[in-house]
C-alpha positions as CSV (number, residue, x, y, z in Angstrom):
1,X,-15.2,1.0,13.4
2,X,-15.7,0.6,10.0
3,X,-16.8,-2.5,8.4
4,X,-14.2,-3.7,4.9
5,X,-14.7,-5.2,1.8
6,X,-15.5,-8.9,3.2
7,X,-13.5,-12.2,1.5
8,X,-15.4,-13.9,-1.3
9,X,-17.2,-16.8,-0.3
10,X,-15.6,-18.9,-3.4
11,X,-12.7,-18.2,-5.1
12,X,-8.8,-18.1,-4.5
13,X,-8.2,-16.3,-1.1
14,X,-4.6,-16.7,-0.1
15,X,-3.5,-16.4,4.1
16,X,-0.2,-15.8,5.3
17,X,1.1,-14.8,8.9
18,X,3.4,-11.7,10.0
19,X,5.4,-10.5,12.9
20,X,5.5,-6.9,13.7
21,X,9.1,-6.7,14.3
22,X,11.1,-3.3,15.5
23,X,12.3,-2.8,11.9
24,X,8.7,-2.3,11.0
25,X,7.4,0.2,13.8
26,X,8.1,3.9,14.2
27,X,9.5,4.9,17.8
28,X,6.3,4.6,19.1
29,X,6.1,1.1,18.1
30,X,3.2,2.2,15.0
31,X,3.5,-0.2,11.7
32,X,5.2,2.3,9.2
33,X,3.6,2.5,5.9
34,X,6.7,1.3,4.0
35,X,6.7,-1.4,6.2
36,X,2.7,-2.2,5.6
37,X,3.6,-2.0,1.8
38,X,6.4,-4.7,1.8
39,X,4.1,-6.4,3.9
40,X,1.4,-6.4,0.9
41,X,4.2,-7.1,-1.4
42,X,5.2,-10.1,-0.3
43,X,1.4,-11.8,0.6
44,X,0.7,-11.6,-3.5
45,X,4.6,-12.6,-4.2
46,X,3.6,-16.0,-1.8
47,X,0.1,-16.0,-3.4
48,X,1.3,-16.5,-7.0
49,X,4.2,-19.0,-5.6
50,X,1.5,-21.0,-3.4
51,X,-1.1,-21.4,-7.1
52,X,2.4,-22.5,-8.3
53,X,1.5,-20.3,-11.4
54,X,5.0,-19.1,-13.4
55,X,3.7,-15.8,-14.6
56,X,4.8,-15.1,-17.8
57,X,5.4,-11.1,-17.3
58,X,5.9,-8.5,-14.1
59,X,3.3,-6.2,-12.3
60,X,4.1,-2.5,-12.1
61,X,1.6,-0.8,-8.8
62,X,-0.1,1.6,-10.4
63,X,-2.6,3.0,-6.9
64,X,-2.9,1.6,-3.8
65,X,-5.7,3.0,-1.1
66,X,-5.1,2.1,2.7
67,X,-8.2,2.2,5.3
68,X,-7.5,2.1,8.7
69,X,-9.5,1.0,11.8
70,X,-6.3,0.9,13.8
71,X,-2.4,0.3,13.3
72,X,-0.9,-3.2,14.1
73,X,2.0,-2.3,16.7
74,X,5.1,-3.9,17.4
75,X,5.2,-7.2,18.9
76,X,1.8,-8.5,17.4
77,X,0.7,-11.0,15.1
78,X,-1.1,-10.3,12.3
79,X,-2.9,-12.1,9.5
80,X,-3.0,-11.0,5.6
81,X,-5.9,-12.3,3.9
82,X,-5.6,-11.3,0.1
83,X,-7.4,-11.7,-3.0
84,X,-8.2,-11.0,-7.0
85,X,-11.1,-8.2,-6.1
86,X,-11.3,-7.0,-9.7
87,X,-10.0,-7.1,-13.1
88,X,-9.3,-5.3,-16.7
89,X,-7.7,-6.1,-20.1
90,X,-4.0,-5.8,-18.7
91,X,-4.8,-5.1,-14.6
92,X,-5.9,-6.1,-11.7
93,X,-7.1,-5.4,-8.2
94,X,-6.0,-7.1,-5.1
95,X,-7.4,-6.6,-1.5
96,X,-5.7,-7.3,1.2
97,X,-7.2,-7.2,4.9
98,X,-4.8,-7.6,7.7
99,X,-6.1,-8.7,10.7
100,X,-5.6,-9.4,14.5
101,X,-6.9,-11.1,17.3
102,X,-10.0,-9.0,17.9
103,X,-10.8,-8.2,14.3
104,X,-9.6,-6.2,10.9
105,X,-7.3,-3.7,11.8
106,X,-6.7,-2.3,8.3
107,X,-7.5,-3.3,4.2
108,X,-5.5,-2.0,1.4
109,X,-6.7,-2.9,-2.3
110,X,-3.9,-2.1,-5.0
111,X,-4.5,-1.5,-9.0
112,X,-1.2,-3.3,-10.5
113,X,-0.4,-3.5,-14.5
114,X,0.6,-6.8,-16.3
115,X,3.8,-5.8,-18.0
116,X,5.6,-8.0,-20.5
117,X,9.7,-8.5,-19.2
118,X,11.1,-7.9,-22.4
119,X,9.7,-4.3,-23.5
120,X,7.5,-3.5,-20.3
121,X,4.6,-2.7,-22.4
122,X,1.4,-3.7,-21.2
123,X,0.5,-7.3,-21.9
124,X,-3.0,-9.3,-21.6
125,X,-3.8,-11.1,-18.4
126,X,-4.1,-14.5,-20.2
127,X,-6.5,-17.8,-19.5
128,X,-3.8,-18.8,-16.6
129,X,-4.8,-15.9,-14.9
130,X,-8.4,-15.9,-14.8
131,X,-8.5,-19.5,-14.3
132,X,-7.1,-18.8,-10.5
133,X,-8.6,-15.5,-10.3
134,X,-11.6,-14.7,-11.8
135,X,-13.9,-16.7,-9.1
136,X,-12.2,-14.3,-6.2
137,X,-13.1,-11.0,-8.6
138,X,-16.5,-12.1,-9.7
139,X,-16.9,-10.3,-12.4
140,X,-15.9,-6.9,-10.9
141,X,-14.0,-4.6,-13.1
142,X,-11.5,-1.5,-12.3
143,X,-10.2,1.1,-13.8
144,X,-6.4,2.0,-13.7
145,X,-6.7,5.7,-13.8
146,X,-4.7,7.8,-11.5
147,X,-7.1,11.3,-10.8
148,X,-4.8,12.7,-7.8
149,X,-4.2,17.0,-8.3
150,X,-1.4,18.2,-9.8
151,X,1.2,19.8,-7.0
152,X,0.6,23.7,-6.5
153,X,2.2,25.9,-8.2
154,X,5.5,26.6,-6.3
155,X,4.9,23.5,-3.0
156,X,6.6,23.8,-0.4
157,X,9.0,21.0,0.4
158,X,13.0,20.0,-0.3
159,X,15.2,17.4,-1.4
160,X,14.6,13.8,-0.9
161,X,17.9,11.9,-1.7
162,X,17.6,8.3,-2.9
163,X,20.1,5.4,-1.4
164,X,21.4,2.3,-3.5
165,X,19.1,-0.1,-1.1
166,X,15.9,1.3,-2.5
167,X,16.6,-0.2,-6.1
168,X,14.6,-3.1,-6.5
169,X,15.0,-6.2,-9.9
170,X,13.2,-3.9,-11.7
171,X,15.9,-1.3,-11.9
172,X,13.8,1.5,-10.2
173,X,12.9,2.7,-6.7
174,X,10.3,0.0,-5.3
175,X,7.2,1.2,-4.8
176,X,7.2,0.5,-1.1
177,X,9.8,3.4,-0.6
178,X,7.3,6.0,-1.6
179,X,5.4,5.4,1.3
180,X,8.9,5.9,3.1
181,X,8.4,9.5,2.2
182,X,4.8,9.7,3.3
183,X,6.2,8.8,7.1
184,X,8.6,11.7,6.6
185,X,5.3,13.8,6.7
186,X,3.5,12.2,9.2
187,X,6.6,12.7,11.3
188,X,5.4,16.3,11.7
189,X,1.6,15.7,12.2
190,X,0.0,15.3,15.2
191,X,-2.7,12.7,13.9
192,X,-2.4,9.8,11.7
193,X,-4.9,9.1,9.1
194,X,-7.3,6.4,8.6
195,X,-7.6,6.9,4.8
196,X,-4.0,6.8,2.4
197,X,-3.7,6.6,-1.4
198,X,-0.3,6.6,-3.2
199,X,-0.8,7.0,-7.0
200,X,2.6,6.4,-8.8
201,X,2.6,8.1,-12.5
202,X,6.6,7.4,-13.4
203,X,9.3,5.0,-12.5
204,X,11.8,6.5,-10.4
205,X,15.5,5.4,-11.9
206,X,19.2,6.0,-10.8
207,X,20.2,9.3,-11.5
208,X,16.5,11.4,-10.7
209,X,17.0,13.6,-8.1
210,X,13.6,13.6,-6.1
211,X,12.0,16.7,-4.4
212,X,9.4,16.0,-1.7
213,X,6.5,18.3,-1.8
214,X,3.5,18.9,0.7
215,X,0.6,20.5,1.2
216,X,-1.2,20.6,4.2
217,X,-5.4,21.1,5.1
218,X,-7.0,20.9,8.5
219,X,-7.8,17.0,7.9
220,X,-6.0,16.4,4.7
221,X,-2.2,16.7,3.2
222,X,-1.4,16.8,-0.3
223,X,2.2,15.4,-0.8
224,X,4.1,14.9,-4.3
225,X,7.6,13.4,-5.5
226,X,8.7,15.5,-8.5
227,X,11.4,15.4,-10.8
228,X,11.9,19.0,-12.1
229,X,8.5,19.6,-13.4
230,X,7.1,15.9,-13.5
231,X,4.8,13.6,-11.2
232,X,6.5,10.7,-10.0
233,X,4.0,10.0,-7.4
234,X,1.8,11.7,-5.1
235,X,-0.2,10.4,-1.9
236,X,-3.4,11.9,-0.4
237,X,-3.9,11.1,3.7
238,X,-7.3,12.2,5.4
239,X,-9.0,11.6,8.7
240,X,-12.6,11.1,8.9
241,X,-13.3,11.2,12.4
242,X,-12.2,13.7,15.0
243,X,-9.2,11.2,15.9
244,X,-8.3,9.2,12.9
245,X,-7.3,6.3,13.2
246,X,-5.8,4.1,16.8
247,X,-2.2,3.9,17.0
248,X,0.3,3.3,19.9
249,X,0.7,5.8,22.5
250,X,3.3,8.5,21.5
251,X,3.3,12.2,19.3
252,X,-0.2,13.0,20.6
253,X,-1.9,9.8,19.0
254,X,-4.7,8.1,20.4
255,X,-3.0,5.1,22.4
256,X,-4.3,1.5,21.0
257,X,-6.5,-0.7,23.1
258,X,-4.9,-3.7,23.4
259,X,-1.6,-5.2,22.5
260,X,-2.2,-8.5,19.9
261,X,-1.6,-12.1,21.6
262,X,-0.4,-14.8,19.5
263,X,-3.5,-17.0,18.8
264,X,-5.0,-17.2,15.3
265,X,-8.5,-15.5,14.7
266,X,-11.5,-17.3,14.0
């Protein structure tokens, strides 16, 4: 099992509680991606609400990277711990390590870009900001570049038709329905991966017409949401070991240990 990013010993570190529920868990009662992101979404939406800090601009994801020891399953509790890992001029990192009763399960860290509300253009971070976050971070910066491949030349893949429900405020898809179409690829894997990155490179807005493209290695798919010729995002999963990572029994995974009880950790 490998050991995550641990939480700084001083700075803002934000806790919140979550119930796998069935709308979360693929038939074999796995935490879905998607789910997983709304999940992250809504830890730094309660973070900023908890500081009590009325940001003056919005936060576009621009990467996020998910390591997996194992998948929380349906019917557990789980426990997002979350912080300011890094910073730049108009960015920031946050990690986020879910946990269960017997230890991390998973830790996703996510690059998102300040944005102002009136011309979303990049805007400065601002003394508010580092006043609640710069302890967590510690002086670690990050860089927002995105360095996934381009899509081969003629992928293999089809159509992947939007729905009126994955419009989000911001008046494009939200970001956690691109990891929607990364479980329409795992779907036909036999093994699930303990490593996931989703880079997004344009806002996807009413009217695109998304095609889903993949390409697949022994321990590695390559999979790409285009629009004609353009990137709107693309994902990279990978197994490290000869089973990636636990899941719930079910489509040749490796069954989970133990179901999660309902006390806190220590």
């Amino acid at each position: 099992m490998r050991t995550f990013t641990a939480r700084p010993a001083a700075g803002r570190v934000f806790t919140i509680r979550r119930q796998v529920r069935s709308t979360d868990v693929t038939p074999s009662g796995r935490l879905r991606f998607d789910a997983l992101a709304r999940f992250l979404q809504q830890a730094a939406e309660d973070d900023l609400a908890d500081a009590g800090w009325n940001e003056p601009y919005d936060w576009l994801v621009r990467k996020t990277a998910v390591a997996v020891n194992e998948f929380p399953r349906f019917g557990g509790s789980v426990w997002l711990h979350t912080f300011c890992s890094a910073t730049g001029p108009r960015w920031a990192e946050r990690t986020t390590t879910v946990t269960g009763p017997e230890g991390d399960l998973l830790q996703a860290t996510a690059v998102w870009a300040a944005v102002t509300r009136a011309s979303g253009r990049p805007a400065e971070l601002g003394p508010e900001f580092h006043r609640l976050y710069d302890g967590a971070a510690q002086g670690r910066s990050v860089s927002v570049r995105l360095n996934h491949p381009r899509p081969p030349s003629s992928p293999a893949g089809g159509a992947w038709p939007l729905r009126a429900s994955d419009f989000d405020t911001a008046g494009h898809v939200n970001n956690a329905i691109h990891w929607a179409a990364v479980e329409d690829v795992l779907a036909g894997l036999d093994w699930l991966p303990d490593n996931a990155e989703l880079e997004y490179y344009r806002p996807v807005l009413p009217g695109c017409d998304p095609y889903l493209a993949a390409s697949h290695k022994k321990q590695e798919v390559g999979l790409w949401l285009l629009d004609g010729t353009q990137r709107l995002a693309s994902a990279r999963l990978s197994r490290g070991g000869r089973s990636g990572a636990r899941s719930p029994s079910g489509n040749g995974r490796r069954p989970s240990e133990h179901r999660p009880s309902e006390h806190r950790p220590s």
